[in-house]
VEXZA-402650 format. One record per residue (C-alpha): x, y, z; residue in one letter. Coordinates in steps of 0.25 Angstrom, whole numbers, padded with zeros to 4 digits, always signed. Layout:
BEGIN
XYZA
...
REM end
This chain:
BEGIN
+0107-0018+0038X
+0097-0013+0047X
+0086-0009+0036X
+0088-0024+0030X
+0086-0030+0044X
+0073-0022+0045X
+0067-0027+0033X
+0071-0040+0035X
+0065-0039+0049X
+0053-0033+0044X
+0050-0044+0033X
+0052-0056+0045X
+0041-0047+0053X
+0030-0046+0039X
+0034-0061+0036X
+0029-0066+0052X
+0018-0056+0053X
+0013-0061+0039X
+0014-0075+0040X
+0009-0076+0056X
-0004-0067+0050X
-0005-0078+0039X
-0005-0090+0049X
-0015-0084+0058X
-0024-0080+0047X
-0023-0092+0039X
-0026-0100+0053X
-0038-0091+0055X
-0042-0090+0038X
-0043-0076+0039X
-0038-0062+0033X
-0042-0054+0045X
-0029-0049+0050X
-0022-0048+0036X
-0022-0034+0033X
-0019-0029+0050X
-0008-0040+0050X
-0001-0033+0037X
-0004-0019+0043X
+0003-0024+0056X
+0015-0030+0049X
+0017-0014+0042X
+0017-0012+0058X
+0026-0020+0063X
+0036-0019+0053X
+0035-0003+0056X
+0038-0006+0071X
+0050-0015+0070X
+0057-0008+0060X
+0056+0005+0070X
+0060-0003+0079X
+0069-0014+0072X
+0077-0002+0064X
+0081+0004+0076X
+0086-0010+0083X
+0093-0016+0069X
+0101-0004+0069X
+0092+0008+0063X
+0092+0023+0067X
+0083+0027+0079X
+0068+0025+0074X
+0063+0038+0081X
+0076+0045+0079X
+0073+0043+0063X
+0062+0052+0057X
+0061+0043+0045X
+0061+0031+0053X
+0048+0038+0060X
+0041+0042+0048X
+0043+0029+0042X
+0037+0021+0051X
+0026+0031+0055X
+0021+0034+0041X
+0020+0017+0038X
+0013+0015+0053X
+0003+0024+0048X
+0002+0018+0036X
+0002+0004+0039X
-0007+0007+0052X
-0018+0012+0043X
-0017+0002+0032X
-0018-0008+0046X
-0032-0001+0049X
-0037+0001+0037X
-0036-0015+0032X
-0041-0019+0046X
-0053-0009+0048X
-0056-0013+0032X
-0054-0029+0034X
-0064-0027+0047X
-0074-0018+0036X
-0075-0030+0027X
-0075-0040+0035X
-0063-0048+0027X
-0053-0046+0017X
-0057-0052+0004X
-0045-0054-0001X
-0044-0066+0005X
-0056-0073+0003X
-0052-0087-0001X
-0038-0085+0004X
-0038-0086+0018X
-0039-0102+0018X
-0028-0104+0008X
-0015-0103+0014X
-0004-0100+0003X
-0014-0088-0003X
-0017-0084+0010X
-0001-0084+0014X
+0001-0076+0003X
-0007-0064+0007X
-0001-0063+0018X
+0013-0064+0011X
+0008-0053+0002X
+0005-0044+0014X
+0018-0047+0020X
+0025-0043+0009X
+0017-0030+0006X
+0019-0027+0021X
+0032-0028+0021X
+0038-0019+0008X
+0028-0011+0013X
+0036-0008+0025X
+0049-0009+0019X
+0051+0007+0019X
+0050+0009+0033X
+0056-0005+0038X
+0067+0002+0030X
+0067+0017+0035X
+0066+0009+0051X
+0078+0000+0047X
+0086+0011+0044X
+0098+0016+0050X
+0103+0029+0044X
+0102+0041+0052X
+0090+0051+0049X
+0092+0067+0051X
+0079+0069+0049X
+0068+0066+0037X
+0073+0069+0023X
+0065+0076+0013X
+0061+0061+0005X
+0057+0057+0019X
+0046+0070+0022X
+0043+0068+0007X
+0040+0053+0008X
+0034+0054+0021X
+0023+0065+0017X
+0019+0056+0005X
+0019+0043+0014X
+0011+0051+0022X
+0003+0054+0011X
+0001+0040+0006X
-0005+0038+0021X
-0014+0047+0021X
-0019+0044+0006X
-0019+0031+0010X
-0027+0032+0023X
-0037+0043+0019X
-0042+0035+0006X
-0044+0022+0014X
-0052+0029+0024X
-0060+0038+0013X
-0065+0023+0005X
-0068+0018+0019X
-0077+0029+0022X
-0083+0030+0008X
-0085+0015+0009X
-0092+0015+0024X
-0103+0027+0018X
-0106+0017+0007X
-0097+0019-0005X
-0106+0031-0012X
-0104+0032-0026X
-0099+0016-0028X
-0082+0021-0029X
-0075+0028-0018X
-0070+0044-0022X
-0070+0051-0008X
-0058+0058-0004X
-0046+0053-0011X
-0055+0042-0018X
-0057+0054-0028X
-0043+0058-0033X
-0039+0043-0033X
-0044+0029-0035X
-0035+0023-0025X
-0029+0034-0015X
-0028+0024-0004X
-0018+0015-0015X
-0010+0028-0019X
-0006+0030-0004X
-0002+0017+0000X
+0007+0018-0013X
+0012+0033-0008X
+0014+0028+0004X
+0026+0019+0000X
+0032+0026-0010X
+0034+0036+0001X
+0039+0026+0011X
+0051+0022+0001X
+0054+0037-0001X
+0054+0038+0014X
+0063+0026+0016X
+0074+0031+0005X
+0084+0040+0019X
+0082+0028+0027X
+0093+0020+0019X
+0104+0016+0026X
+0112+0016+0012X
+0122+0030+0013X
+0118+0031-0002X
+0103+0032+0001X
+0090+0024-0002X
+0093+0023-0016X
+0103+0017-0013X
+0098+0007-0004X
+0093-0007-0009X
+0082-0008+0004X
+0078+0006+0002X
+0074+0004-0014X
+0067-0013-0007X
+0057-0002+0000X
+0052+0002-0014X
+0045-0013-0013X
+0036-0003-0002X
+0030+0006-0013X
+0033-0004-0024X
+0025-0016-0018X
+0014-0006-0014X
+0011-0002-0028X
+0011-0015-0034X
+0001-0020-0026X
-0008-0007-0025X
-0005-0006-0041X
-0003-0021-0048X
-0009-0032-0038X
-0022-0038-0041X
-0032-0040-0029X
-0027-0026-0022X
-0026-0011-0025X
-0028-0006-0039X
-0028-0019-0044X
-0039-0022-0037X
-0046-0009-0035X
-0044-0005-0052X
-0048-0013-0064X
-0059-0024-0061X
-0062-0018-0046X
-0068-0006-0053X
-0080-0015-0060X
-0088-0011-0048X
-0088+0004-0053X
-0088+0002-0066X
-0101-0006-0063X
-0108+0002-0055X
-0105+0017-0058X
-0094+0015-0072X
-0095+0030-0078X
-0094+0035-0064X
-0079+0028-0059X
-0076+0030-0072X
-0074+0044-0071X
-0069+0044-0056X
-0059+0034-0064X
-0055+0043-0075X
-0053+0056-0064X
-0047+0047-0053X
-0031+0043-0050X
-0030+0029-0047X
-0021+0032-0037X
-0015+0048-0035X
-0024+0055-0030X
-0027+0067-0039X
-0035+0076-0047X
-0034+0077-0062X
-0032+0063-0064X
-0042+0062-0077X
-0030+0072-0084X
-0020+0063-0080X
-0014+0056-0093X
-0017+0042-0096X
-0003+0038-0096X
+0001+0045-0083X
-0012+0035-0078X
-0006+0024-0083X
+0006+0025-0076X
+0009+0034-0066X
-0005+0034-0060X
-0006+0021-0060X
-0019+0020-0066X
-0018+0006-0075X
-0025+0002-0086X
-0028-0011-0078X
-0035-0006-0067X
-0047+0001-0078X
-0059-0007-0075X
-0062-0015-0087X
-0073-0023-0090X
-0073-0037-0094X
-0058-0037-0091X
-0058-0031-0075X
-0070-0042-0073X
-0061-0053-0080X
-0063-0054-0093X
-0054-0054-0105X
-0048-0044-0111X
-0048-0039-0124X
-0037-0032-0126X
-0045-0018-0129X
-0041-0013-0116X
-0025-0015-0116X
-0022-0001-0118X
-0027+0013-0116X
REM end
């Protein structure tokens, strides 16, 4: 099974890239390469499953528009998430997130087994669409739809990062960010890292080598784990994304300018961008948007207190 030999291959290539990355930093008690080790195993699982496919019995890698559009689309990606986190490390001078980690090697291991997971269903709708060997006339409609929006989550993705960078850099006027996208959502740069895999699952669907289709096909629905894994970690992980941007991360503007990020709040999508949120009912909030009770900043509570029960519900 050629698409099964990809994704074997491309696990064995996360597991030693991960692992050497953890001896040497761990030897050295530093974070610094990290976040460009992860971006450079997205990389080389990209390159071998062009290449690989095509040896372990997969169509002509340039001969397949899918194929092309696949790997170009998560190069991009990966390639700007690569020299964002690098050019972001070198700005702070460190990552935080492991201060009082890097000397302790089981916690220390584990991040690094965390980023080869995440790394790895990341990549698991390309490695898919590289390993396979059906035959492509041409891109199907699904694929020009779920191609545009990946697209789209790209460039989401890219423009928000490089909006909060610039607003950072200028001196962070009016104490929370709302240039450019930053005002028709919260966390734009979240909403198109979460498109972006959605769309890569939708684009792996033609790629399976089942005559029945993708729906059919037990690999093509594991790549769910790409979009699936995505939001659970942007969504439901403490320490990273909403988890950490939401609820007790906002005592800073609740301190220092309350009535005015409260209304920016209220008119606001957490995630899709929009206008007219404030009319959007509470119930579609709480749901599809995404928009939790748990992450509303709550004193006493979102600064480690008890609480007392008053605020359960709506």
């Amino acid at each position: 099974m050629t698409q099964g030999h990809v994704l074997g291959v491309s696990a064995a290539i996360t597991t030693a890239m991960q692992l050497t990355g953890f001896a040497f930093a761990y030897a050295l008690k530093t974070e610094t390469f990290y976040d460009v080790l992860g971006g450079l195993n997205y990389l080389a699982i990209a390159a071998y499953s062009a290449v690989g496919g095509d040896a372990a019995g997969g169509t002509g890698w340039t001969s397949n528009p899918r194929k092309v559009v696949a790997t170009a689309l998560f190069s991009a990606s990966r390639s700007w998430l690569l020299i964002f986190l690098a050019w972001r490390a070198h700005e702070r001078g460190g990552d935080a997130r492991f201060d009082g980690v890097k000397d302790k090697f089981g916690l220390f291991l584990v991040y690094w087994i965390v980023q080869g997971v995440w790394v790895y269903l990341i990549s698991l709708p390309v490695a898919f669409v590289n390993g396979s060997s059906s035959s492509s006339e041409g891109l199907t409609t699904l694929d020009v739809v779920a191609a545009a929006g990946w697209g789209l989550g790209i460039a989401l993705e890219v423009l928000s990062d490089v909006q909060k960078a610039l607003w950072v850099k200028a001196g962070r006027s009016g104490h929370f960010c709302r240039v450019g996208l930053w005002s028709y959502s919260r966390h734009p740069n979240y909403f198109g890292e979460m498109l972006q895999w959605w769309c890569a699952f939708a684009l792996a669907y033609s790629s399976s080598d089942r005559d029945a289709g993708g729906y059919a096909d037990p690999l093509w629905w594991t790549c769910a784990l790409s979009p699936l894994f995505t939001v659970h970690i942007l969504v439901n992980v403490g320490g990273t994304g909403l988890a950490n941007a939401e609820g007790k991360g906002l005592r800073r503007y609740y301190e220092k300018c309350p009535v005015e990020y409260a209304e920016y709040r209220a008119n606001t999508s957490i995630l899709v961008p929009m206008v007219g949120y404030r009319h959007v009912p509470n119930f579609l909030k709480r749901t599809i948007f995404l928009d939790l009770k748990r992450y509303e900043y709550r004193p006493g509570l979102s600064d480690g207190g008890e609480d007392d029960g008053k605020n359960k519900n709506d």
